[in-house]
N, C-alpha and C positions, 0 to 999 in steps of 0.2 A: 454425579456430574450430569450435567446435560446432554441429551444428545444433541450434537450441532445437524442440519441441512446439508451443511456444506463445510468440509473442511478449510477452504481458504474463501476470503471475501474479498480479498481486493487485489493488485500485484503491482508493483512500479520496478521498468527498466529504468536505471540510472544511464544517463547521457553526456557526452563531454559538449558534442556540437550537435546544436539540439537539431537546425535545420538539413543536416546530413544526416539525420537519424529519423527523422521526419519523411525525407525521403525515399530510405530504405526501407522502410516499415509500408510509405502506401505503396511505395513498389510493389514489395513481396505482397500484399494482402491485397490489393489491385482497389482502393478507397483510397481519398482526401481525409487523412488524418484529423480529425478535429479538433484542434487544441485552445489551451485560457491558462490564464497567466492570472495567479495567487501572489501580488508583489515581487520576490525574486525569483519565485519558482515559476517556471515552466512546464506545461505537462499536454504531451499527446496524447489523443484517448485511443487505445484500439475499441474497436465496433464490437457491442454484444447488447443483447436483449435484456437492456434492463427493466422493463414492464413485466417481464414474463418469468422476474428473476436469475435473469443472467450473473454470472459472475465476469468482471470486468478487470481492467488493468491500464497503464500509460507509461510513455515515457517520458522522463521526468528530469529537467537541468536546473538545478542550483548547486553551484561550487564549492558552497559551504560543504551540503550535506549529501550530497549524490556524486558517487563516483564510479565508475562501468569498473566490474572487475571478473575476472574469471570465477570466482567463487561462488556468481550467482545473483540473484536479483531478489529484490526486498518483496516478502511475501507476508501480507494481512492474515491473518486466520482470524477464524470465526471467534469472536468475542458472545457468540449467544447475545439475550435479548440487553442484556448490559457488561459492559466487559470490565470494571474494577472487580468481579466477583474473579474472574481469571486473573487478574492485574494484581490483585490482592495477595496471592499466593506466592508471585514472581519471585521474590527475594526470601524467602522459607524454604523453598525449594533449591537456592541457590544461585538465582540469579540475579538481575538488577534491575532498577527500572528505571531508563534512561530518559523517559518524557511522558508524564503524568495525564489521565484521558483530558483530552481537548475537544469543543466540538470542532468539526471538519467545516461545516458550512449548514447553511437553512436546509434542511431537509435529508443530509447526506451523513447524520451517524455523528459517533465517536472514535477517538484512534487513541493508542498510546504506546510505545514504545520500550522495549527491552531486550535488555541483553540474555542468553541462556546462560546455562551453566558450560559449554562449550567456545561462548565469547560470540557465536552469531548472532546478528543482531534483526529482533524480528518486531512486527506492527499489531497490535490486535483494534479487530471494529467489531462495531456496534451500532445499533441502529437508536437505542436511549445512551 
């Protein structure tokens, strides 16, 4: 196995009301949230040094697929330099794989989606 850098790559808080969330977040961090809008999705970014390899995160509202819950907040791990080699293994292992990699955008990776063997449901990225 690889050694990863970094255990997690990316983090998204699920949101109901996104501009009440928006809010709260520059409140507490004392910053003008910066946020963009993917079609229906909605995403605030919190601030971190991405030049310097920061690891980064947002909050995020679409009704479909994002919902605030006690249990926790959707968390990216490091998929290494391409993440079907992890993705690959997903369902051998015993779990599932809920959304096959996709690129994210020009310059910003791959992602893909799985369920564990425990039924939480986690992201992996990738930079190919």
């Amino acid at each position: 196995m690889e050694m990863m850098h970094h255990a997690v790559a990316w983090f998204e808080v699920p949101v109901v009301d996104f501009d009440r969330a928006k809010r709260f977040y520059s409140t507490i961090f004392d910053y003008t949230m910066p946020e963009m809008t993917f079609g229906t999705l909605r995403m605030g970014f919190f601030l971190y040094e991405r030049d310097k390899g920061g690891i980064g995160g947002a909050i995020v509202h679409h009704p479909e697929h994002y919902r605030p819950s006690a249990d926790g907040v959707k968390v990216y791990l490091s998929g290494g330099k391409d993440l079907s080699t992890v993705l690959d293994r997903v369902e051998a292992a015993g779990g599932r794989v809920l959304q096959a990699k996709k690129a994210i955008g020009e310059h910003m990776g791959h992602m893909a989606l799985f369920k564990d063997s425990e039924g939480n449901v986690l992201a992996l990225h990738s930079p190919e």
